[in-house]
Residue, then its C-alpha position, 0 to 999 in steps of 0.5 A: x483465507x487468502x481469496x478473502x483477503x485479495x477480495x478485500x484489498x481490491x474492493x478498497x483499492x478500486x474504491x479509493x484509487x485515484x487516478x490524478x490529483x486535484x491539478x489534473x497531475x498523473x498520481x495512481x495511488x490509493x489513500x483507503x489502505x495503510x501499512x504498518x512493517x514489523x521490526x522481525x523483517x529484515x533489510x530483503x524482506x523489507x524492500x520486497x514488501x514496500x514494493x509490493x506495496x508500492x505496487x498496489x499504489x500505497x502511500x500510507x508506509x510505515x515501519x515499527x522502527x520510526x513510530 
């Protein structure tokens, strides 16, 4: 299952990656994956888990708590 997951989050980063922005400005992110936190992290687990995130060139962060 885990090989399947990675193969899916990297088909979707490497189509959706963009290198620069629309001025030519250095932005290396990907804008195809979103993520949404659980409430049943803690502060540790959440930190680790928004850089990962941060990592693989998310944006698109959110958490339980402010929605």
């Amino acid at each position: 299952a885990f090989e399947k997951i990675a193969e899916n989050v990297k088909k979707s980063r490497d189509a959706s990656f963009k290198k620069t922005n629309a001025k030519g400005e250095l932005v290396n992110r990907t804008e195809g994956i979103a993520s949404v936190g659980s409430a049943a992290m803690d502060l540790e687990e959440c930190f680790t888990y928004q850089k990962f995130l941060r990592g693989l060139g998310l944006v698109y962060i959110e958490h339980q708590a402010r929605i």
